[in-house]
C-alpha positions, 0 to 999 in steps of 0.5 A, spaced: 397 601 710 402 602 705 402 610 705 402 610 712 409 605 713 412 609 708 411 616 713 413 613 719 420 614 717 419 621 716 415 622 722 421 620 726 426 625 721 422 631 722 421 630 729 429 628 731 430 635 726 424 638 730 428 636 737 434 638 734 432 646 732 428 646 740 436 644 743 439 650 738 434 655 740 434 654 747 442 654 747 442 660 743 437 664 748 441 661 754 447 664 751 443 670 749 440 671 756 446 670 760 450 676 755 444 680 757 445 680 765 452 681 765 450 687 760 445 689 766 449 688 772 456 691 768 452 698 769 451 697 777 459 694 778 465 696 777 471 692 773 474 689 779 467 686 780 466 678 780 459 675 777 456 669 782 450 665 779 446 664 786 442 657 786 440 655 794 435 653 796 429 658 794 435 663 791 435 664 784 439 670 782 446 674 780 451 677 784 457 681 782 462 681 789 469 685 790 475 682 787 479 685 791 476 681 797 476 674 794 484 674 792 484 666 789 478 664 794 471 663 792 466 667 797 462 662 802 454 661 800 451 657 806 444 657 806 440 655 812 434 651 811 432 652 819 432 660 818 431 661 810 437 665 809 442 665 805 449 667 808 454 670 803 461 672 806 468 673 803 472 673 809 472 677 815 469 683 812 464 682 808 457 677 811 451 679 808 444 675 810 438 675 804 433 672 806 425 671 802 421 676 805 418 683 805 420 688 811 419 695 813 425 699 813 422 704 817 420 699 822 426 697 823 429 705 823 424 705 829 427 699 833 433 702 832 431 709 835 429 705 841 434 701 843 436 702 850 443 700 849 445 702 843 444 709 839 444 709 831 446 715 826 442 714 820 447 717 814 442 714 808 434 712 809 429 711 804 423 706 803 428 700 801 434 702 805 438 704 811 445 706 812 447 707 819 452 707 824 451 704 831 455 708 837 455 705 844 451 710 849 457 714 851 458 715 844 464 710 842 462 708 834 461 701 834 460 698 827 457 701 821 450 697 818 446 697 812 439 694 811 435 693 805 429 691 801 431 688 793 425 689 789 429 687 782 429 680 782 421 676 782 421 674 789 422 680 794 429 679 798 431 683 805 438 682 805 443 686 810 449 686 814 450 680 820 448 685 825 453 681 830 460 682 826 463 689 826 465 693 819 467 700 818 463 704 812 469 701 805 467 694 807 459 697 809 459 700 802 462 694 798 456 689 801 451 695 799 454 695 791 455 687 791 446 688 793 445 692 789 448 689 783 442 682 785 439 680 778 434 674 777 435 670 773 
């Protein structure tokens, strides 16, 4: 009884030492992580890039968004629980919707293709992306898109532009950099 009274004490110091070192090695590779994503995405954005940690609803990841856009204003993350996707808008010219789910990019080019109102013009097409611009039936441009499917984080994203708003190719190009720039976290 006595050997046992005698280890209780240093029971409790090696476990607080145990805790101690389990917080120090969590904090380390939390930092460690953390300088290991903004290395991966430093390859995908350019210095005027600003990195965003997203944490809404059932979004968990990293993006880089145009400084140039932002000014001292901070981007706009709404995520609607009613539709299951995020908004990520800075101002006027930047709004892309990411939503949780797999789409069929040539699907959706075969809706475009069959639209009775307007017609597309498909500048870039692959298994995960489109870029396209969108013309009125007499040929007048109306807006420029893009559509894509993000298989780099866990869970796979579809993320495209707002199909209601109106951008031209610079503001169409910044949100395609700004989506390929997605990591997990």
């Amino acid at each position: 009884m006595a050997c046992l009274v005698s280890l209780k004490p240093f029971t409790m110091k090696m476990k607080n030492l145990y805790i101690l070192f389990i917080a120090f090695v969590i904090g380390a590779f939390a930092c460690t992580d953390t300088t290991k994503l903004d290395n991966e995405l430093e390859g995908r954005s350019s210095a005027t890039d600003s990195l965003f940690i997203v944490e809404k609803g059932p979004f968990q990841f990293a993006i880089r968004l145009p400084k140039d856009l932002l000014g001292d204003n901070l981007p706009m993350l709404i995520y609607k629980e009613s539709t299951g996707k995020l908004e990520v808008s800075i101002g006027e010219g930047f709004l892309l919707e990411i939503s949780q789910e797999i789409r069929d990019i040539s699907e959706l080019k075969k809706a475009l293709e069959t639209d009775a109102v307007l017609k597309s013009t498909f500048t870039e097409h692959s298994e995960d992306e489109l870029l396209y611009q969108v013309f009125l039936m007499d040929g007048s441009p109306v807006s420029w898109h893009y559509q894509c499917m993000i298989r780099s984080t866990e869970m796979p994203y579809f993320a495209t532009t707002d199909q209601t708003k109106v951008f031209n190719l610079d503001q169409v190009k910044k949100m395609r950099q700004a989506i390929a720039s997605i990591k997990p976290l």
